[in-house]
C-alpha positions in Angstrom: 51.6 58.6 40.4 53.0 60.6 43.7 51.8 63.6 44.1 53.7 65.7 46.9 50.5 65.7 49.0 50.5 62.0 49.1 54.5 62.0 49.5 53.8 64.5 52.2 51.3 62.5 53.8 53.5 59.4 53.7 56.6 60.9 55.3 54.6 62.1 58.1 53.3 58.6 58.8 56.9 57.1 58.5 57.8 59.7 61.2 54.8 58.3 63.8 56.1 54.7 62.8 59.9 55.2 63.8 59.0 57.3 66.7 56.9 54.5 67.7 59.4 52.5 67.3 57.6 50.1 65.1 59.2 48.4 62.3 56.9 48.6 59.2 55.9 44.2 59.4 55.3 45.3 63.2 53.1 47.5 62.7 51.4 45.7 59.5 50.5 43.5 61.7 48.6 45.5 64.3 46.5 46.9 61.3 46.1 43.3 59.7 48.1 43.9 56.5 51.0 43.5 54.3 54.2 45.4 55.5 54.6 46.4 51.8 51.0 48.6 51.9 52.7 50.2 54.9 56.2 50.9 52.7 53.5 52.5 49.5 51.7 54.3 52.1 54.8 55.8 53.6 56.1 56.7 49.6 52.6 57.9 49.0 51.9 55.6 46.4 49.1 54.5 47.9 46.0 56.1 49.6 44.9 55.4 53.3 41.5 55.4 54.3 40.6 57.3 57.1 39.3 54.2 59.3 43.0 52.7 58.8 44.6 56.2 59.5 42.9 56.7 62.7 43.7 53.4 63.7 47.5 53.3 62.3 48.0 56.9 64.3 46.1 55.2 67.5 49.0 52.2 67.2 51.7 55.0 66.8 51.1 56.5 69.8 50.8 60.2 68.1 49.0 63.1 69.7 45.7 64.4 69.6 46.8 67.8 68.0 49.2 65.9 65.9 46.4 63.3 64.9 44.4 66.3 63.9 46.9 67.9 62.0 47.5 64.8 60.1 43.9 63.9 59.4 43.2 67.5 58.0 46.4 66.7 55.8 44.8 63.3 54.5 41.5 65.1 53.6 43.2 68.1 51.5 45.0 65.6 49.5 42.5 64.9 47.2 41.3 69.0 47.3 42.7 71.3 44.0 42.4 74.3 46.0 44.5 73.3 49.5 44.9 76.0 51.4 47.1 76.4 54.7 47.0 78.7 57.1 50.1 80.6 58.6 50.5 79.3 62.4 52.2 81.7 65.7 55.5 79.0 64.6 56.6 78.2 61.6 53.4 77.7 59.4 52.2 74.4 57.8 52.3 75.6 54.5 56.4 75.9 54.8 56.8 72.2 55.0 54.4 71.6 52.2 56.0 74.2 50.1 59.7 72.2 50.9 57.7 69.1 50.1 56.4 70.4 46.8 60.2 72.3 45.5 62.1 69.2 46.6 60.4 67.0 44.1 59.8 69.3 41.7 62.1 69.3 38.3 61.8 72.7 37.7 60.5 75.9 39.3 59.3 79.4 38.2 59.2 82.1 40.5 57.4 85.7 40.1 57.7 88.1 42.8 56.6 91.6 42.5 57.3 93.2 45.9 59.9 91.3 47.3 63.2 89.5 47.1 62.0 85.6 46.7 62.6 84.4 50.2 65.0 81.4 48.7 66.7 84.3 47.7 67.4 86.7 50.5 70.1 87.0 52.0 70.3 86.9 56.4 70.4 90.2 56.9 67.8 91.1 54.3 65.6 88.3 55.5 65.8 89.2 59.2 65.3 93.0 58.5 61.7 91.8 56.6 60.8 90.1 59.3 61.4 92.7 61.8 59.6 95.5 60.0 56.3 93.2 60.2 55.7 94.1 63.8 54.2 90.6 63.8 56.8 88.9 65.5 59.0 88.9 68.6 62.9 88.5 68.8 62.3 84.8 68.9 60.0 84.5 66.2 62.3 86.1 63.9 65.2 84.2 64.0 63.4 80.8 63.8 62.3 82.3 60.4 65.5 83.8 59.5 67.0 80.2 60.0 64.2 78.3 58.3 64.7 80.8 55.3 68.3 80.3 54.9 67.9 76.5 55.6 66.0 76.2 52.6 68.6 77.9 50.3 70.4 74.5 50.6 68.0 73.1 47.6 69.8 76.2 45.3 73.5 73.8 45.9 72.1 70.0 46.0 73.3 68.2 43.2 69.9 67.9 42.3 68.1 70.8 42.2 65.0 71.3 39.9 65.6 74.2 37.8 64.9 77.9 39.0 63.8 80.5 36.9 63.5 84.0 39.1 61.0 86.8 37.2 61.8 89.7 40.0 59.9 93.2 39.8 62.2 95.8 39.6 60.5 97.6 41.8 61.5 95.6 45.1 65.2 95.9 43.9 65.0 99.8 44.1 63.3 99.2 47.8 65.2 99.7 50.9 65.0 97.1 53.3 67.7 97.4 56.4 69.4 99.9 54.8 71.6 100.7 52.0 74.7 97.8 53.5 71.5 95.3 53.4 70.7 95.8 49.7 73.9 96.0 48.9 75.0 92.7 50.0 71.3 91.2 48.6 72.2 92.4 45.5 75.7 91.1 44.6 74.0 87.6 46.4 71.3 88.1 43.4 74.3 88.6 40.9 76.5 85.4 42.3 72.8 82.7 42.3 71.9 84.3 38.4 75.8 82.3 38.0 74.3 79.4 39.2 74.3 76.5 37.0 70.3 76.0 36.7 69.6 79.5 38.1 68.2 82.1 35.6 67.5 85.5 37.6 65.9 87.9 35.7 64.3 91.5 36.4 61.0 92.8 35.0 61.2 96.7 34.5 59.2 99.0 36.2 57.7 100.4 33.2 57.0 97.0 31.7 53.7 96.8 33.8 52.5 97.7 37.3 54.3 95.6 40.3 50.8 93.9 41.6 49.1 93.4 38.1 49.3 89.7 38.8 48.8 89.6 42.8 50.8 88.5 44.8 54.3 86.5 44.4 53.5 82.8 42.8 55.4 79.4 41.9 54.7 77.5 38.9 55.8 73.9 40.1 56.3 71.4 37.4 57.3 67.5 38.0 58.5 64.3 36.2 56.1 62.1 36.8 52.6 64.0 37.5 50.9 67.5 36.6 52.5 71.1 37.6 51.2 73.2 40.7 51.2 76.7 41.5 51.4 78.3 45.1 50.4 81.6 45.5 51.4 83.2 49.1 48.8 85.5 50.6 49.3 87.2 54.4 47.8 84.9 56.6 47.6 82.2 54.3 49.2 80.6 51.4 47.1 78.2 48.3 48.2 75.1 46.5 46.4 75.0 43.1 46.9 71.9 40.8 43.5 72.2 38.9 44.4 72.5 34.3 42.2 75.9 34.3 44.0 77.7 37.1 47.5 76.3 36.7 47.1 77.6 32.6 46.1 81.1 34.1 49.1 81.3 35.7 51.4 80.0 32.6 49.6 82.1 31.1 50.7 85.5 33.5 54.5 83.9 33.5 54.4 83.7 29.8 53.6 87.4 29.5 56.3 88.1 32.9 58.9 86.3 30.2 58.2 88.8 27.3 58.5 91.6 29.4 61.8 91.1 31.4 64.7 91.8 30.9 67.2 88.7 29.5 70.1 87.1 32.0 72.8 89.0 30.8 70.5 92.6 31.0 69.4 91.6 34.1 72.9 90.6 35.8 74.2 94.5 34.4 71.8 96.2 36.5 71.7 93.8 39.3 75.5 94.6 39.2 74.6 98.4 38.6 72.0 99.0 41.4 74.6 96.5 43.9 77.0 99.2 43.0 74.8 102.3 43.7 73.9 100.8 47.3 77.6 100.4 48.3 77.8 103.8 50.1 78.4 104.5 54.1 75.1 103.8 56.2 72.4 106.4 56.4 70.9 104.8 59.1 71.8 103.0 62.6 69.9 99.6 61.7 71.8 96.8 63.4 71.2 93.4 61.4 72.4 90.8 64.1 69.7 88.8 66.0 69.7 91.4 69.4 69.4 94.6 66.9 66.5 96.7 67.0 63.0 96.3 66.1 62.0 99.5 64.8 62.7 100.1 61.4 60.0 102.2 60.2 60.7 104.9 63.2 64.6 104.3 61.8 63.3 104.8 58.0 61.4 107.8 58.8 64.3 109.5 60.6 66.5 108.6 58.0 63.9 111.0 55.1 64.0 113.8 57.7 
């Protein structure tokens, strides 16, 4: 059974390998084995020991940080509770999480203070990421482009299928300003017409916006057990263990009692899209050289 770890894993070594420019018999032979151990390894259907990694990375030529990285990768393959820490760049846990929604057959989303980030549209998503304060003109737009990148699994062919639970309460939210939601919320409107995209709201009165924590993914696959990723601020967790996967069901189960259906959801999706399409209160500028303050903007804006 492949696990997205071990998938993970493997596409990283087949990286080292072609860089190397090693074909996989090549490089069989340097470790004394069968080129078709190196082609499971590299589909993660089979597990490397450590000895062999060291010495398959050593052959490949790869880094010392890079050997590190990969070698901390191996070891949390095999841990329930893998958590990755967000790096200065793009963090780790962004190409595990592609890793993990690329293989999966469907996915359930809960976010309760936010617009999921596969969701958001450019403007939305670069306004976010300027209000953080955490990271400079550069740093923003290499997130802005990862987000949007990732919005390509929503049009492949074959997609898992999404189910979106949002809070109501980031809806009614101002991020940018009223032009931003505006445009986010006809985007929400146009993906809950997806084929295999169910977007749905969850009143404000239903429960409180953080009554579950923070925004989660229930994961499930064809061919081995469902994981959940729950996204923290400076780091996000991978969770595959029955007890805490069920907890979550469990939440989403509840999330799916309480929200409103497709068709409910797409009226007041359409409704609050409609509310927001007035002239700009405020001077926010959404392309890339805009500025950077948009609390000092926001404030102004309530005086």
């Amino acid at each position: 059974m492949v696990t997205p770890q071990a998938k993970e894993l493997g596409d990283d070594l087949r990286c080292a390998r072609l860089a190397a420019g090693l074909t996989e018999a090549q490089l069989a032979r340097k470790l004394g084995c069968s080129a078709s151990k190196i082609s499971r390894i590299e589909t993660g259907s089979r597990r490397i020991e450590e000895f062999d990694l060291i010495r398959l990375l050593a052959y490949c030529g790869v880094a010392t940080d890079e050997t590190r990285r990969i070698m901390e990768m191996a070891r949390e393959a095999d841990d329930p509770y893998r958590l990755r820490p967000h790096r200065d760049q793009l963090p780790d846990e962004l190409s595990t999480l592609i890793t993990h929604e690329t293989t999966a057959s469907s996915i359930t989303v809960f976010e309760p203070q936010l617009v999921p980030g596969i969701l958001q549209t450019e403007d939305y998503a670069r306004a976010l990421f300027r209000l953080s304060g955490v990271f400079n003109a550069e740093g923003v737009e290499l997130r802005v482009k990862a987000r949007l990148a990732r919005q390509r699994l929503l049009r492949s062919a074959d997609r898992p299928q999404f189910v979106f639970f949002i809070h109501e309460h980031p809806l009614r939210s101002i991020v940018g300003n009223e032009q931003v939601m505006h445009e986010q919320m006809l985007h929400l409107v146009l993906t809950g017409h997806r084929a295999g995209c169910a977007v749905r709201v969850v009143p404000d009165e239903a429960f409180p916006p953080g009554i579950f924590g923070p925004a989660f993914w229930l994961m499930r696959y064809p061919d081995h057990k469902p994981i959940v990723y729950a996204q923290h601020y400076t780091s996000s967790l991978f969770l595959k263990e029955p007890p805490d996967v069920e907890a979550y069901r469990t939440a989403l189960a509840r999330v799916a009692d309480d929200a409103l259906d497709a068709r409910q959801s797409q009226e007041m999706l359409a409704t609050l899209a409609s509310d927001y399409d007035i002239p700009r209160t405020g001077h926010y500028d959404p392309s890339p050289a805009g500025t950077t303050d948009l609390a000092q903007e926001q404030l102004q804006q309530r005086r």
